[in-house]
C-alpha positions in Angstrom: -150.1 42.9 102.1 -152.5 44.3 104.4 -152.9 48.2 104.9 -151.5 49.4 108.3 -153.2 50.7 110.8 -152.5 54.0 112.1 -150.2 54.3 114.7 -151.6 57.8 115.4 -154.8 56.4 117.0 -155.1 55.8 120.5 -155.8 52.3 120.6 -153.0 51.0 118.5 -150.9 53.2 120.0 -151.3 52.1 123.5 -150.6 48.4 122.4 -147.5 49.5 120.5 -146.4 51.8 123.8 -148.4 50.4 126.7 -148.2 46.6 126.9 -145.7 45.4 129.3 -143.9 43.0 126.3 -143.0 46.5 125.0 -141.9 48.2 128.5 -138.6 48.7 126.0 -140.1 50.6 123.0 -141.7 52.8 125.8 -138.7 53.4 127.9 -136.3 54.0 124.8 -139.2 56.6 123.5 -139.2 58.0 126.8 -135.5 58.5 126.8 -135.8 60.2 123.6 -137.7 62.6 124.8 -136.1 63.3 127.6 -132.4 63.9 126.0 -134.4 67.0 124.2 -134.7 68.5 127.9 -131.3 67.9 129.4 -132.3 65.1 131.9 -130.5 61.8 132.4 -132.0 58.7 131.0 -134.2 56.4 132.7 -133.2 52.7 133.6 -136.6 51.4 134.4 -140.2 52.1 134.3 -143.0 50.3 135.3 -146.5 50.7 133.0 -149.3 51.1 135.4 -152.5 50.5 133.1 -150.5 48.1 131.0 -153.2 46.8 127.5 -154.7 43.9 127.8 -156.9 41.7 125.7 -159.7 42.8 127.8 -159.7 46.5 127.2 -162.5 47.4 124.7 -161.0 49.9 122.2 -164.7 50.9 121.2 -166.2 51.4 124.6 -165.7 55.2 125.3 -164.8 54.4 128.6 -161.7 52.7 128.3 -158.6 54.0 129.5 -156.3 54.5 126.1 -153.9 56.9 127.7 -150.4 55.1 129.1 -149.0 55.8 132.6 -145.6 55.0 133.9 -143.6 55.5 136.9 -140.3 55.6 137.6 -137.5 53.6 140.1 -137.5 57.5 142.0 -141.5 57.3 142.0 -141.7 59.9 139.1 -145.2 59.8 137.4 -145.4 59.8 133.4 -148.4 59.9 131.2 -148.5 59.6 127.7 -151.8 60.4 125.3 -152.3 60.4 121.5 -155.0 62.6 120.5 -155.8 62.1 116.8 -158.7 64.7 116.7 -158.5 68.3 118.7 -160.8 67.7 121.6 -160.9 71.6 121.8 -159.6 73.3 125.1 -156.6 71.2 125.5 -154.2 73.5 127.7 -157.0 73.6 130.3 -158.0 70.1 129.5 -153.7 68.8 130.4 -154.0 71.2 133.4 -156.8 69.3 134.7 -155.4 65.8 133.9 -152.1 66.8 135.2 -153.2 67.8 138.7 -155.4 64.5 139.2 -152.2 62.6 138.4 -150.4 64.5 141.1 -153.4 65.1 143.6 -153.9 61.6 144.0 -150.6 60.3 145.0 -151.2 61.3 148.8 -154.3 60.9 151.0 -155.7 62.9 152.8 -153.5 64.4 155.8 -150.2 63.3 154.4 -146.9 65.0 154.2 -146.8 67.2 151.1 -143.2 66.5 150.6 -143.9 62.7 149.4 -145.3 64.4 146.1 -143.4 63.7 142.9 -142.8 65.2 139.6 -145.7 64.3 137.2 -145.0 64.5 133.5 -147.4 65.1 131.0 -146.7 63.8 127.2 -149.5 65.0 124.6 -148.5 63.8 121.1 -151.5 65.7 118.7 -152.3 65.2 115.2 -153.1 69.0 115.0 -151.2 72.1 115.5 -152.3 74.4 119.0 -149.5 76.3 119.3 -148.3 79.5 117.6 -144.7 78.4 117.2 -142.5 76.4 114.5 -141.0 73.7 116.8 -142.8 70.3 117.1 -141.9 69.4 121.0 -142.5 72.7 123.2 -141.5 72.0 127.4 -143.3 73.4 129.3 -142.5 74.6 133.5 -143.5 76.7 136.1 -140.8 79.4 136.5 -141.3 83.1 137.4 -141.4 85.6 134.6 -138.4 88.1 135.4 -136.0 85.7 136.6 -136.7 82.2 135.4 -136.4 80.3 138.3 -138.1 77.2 138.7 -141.2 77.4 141.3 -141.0 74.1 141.3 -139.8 71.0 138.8 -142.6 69.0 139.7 -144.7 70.3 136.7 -143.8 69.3 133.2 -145.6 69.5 129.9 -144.6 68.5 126.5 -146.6 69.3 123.9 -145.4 67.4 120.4 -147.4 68.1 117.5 -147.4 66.0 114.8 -148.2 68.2 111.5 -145.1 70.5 112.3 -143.3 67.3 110.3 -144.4 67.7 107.4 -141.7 69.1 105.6 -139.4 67.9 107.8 -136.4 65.4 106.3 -135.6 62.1 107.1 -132.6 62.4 109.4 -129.3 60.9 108.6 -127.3 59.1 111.3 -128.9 60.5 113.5 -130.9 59.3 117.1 -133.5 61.5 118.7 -137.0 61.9 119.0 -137.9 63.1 115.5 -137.6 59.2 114.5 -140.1 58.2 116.7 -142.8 61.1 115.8 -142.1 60.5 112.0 -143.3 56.5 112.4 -146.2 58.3 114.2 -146.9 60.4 111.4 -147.1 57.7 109.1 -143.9 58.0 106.8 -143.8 55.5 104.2 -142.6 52.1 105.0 -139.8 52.4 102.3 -138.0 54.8 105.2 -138.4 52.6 108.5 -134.9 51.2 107.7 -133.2 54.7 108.3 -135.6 55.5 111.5 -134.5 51.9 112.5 -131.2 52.4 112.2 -131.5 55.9 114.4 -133.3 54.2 116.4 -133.0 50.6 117.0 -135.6 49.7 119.4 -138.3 51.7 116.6 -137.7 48.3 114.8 -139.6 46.6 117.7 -142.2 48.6 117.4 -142.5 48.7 113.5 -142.9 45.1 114.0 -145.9 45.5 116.3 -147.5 47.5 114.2 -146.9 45.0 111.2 -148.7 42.2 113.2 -151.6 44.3 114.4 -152.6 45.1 111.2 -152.5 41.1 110.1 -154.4 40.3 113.0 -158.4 39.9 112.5 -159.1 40.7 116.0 -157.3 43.6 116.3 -158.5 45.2 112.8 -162.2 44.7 113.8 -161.2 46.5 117.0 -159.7 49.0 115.2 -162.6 49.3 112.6 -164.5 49.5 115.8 -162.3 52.4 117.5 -162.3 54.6 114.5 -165.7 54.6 114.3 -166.0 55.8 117.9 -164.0 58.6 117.4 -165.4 59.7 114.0 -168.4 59.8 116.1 -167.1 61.4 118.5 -165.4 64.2 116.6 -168.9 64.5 114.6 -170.7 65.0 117.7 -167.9 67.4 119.2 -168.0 69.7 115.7 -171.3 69.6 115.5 -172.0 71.3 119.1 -169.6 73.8 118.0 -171.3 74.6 114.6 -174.6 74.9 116.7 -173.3 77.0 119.5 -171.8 79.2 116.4 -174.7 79.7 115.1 -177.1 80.3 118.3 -174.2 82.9 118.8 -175.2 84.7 115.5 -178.8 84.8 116.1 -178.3 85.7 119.6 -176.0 88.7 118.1 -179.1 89.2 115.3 -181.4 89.4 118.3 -179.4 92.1 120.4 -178.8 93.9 117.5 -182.8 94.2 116.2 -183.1 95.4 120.0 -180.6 98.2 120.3 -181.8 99.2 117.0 -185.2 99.4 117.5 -184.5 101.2 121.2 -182.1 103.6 119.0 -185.0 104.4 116.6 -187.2 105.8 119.9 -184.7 107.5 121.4 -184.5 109.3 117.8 -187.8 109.7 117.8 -188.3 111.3 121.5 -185.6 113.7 120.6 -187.4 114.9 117.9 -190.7 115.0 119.6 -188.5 117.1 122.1 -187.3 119.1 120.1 -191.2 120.5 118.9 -192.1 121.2 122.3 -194.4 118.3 122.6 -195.7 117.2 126.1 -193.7 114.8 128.3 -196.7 112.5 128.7 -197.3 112.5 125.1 -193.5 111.5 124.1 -194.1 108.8 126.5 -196.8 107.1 124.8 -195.6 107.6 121.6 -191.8 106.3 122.0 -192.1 103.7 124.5 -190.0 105.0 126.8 -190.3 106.3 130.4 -190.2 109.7 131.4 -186.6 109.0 133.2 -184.8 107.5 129.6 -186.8 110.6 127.8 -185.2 113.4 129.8 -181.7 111.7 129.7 -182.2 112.8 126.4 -182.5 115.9 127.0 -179.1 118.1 125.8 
């Protein structure tokens, strides 16, 4: 039997999620989510940058997040991140507002804005908390009322299940982020059986990782974004390090401008011309006398 692929990276996950012959998984994941926040289920979605055959998994450029939107116009969009990109609140901030900045042109009414939801599903932890899907709106501090509802956030991070048990009998989200996680195979029957429509998508998975193509692509993909990570760890070792020697430097100065201030307080202190401290410490006749007690 072949290995499977990871679920957990982006390419595999869009076609599990994002192809329209799986509208269903991604609607009944969807509703899973939801449920956790109170809100009614959806009936329909339609995938806007639906997979297909021609998307290259490897080329940096392709688009491996899913969007969806609603009967009522609501705007989802769903991203895997296997690796921390670094900076990722401001990083969803900044994908969050395109979403909703580019629904109107310019000069039209502000009240044809909907709700955007952002869905970040990480493979790393970034928040200081125990729970593995944090909500996030804009409400005001005091009070908590809502600003506005059109901002949403979840945030579901994936090692926060670690410990976690299988549940029993039970529906809900937690099903869906433990195929994610990659629980053994011997356990898909429970998930399945909390969640029916995960068997549909435990069947993708299966024949992905039979197919040639796809496994090359994947091989491909993986590469790209151990690259990627390389690159992105790599800066941050060097920027690390040009921050020590940076430090280093400032550090030699201030000694070194301590050490003549020492000694022009000393030469001070014996009476010794002005002009003659000057030349001897280095520093002008203005620093010397701020010296003076």
């Amino acid at each position: 039997m072949a290995e499977l692929l990871d679920p957990r990276v982006d390419f595999v996950f869009k076609r599990i999620f994002g192809s329209e012959q799986n509208k269903d998984v991604l609607l009944a994941f969807l509703n899973s989510t939801f449920i956790e926040t109170g809100e009614a289920p959806l009936t329909e979605i339609t995938v806007i940058n639906t997979y297909t055959d021609k998307d290259s998994p490897e080329d940096k450029q392709s688009i491996l997040d899913i969007k969806a939107k609603t009967v009522e116009g609501k705007l989802i969009n769903i991203e895997m991140q296997l690796f921390n990109p670094y900076h990722m609140e401001k990083r969803t901030l900044f994908y969050w507002s395109e979403m909703y900045f580019h629904q109107i042109k310019k000069g039209e009414n502000y009240n044809l804005l909907k709700k955007c939801v952002t869905i970040n599903i990480l493979n790393y932890s970034c928040l200081d908390n125990e729970r593995y899907h944090n909500v996030f709106h804009l409400r005001e501090d005091h009070t908590g009322i809502s600003l506005t509802d059109d901002i949403e956030i979840h945030v579901m991070e994936l090692t926060k299940l670690e410990k976690h048990p299988i549940p029993l009998e039970k529906g809900g989200l937690v099903n869906w982020l433990l195929f994610l996680r990659g629980i053994d195979t011997s356990n898909w029957e429970v998930l399945a059986m909390n969640e029916p429509m995960l068997k549909k998508a435990m069947d993708t998975l299966e024949f992905l990782s039979h197919d040639a193509a796809t496994r090359m692509a994947y091989d491909a993909r993986m590469k790209a974004l151990s690259d990627e990570k390389s690159m992105i760890e790599g800066a941050r070792a060097e920027g690390t390090a040009k921050g020590r020697l940076e430090g280093l430097r400032e550090g030699k100065k201030e000694g070194l401008r301590e050490g003549k201030q020492e000694m022009a307080r000393e030469l001070l202190a014996l009476g010794v011309d002005m002009s003659a401290i000057v030349k001897a410490s280095g520093l002008s006749e203005e620093e010397i006398r701020k010296l003076l007690p």
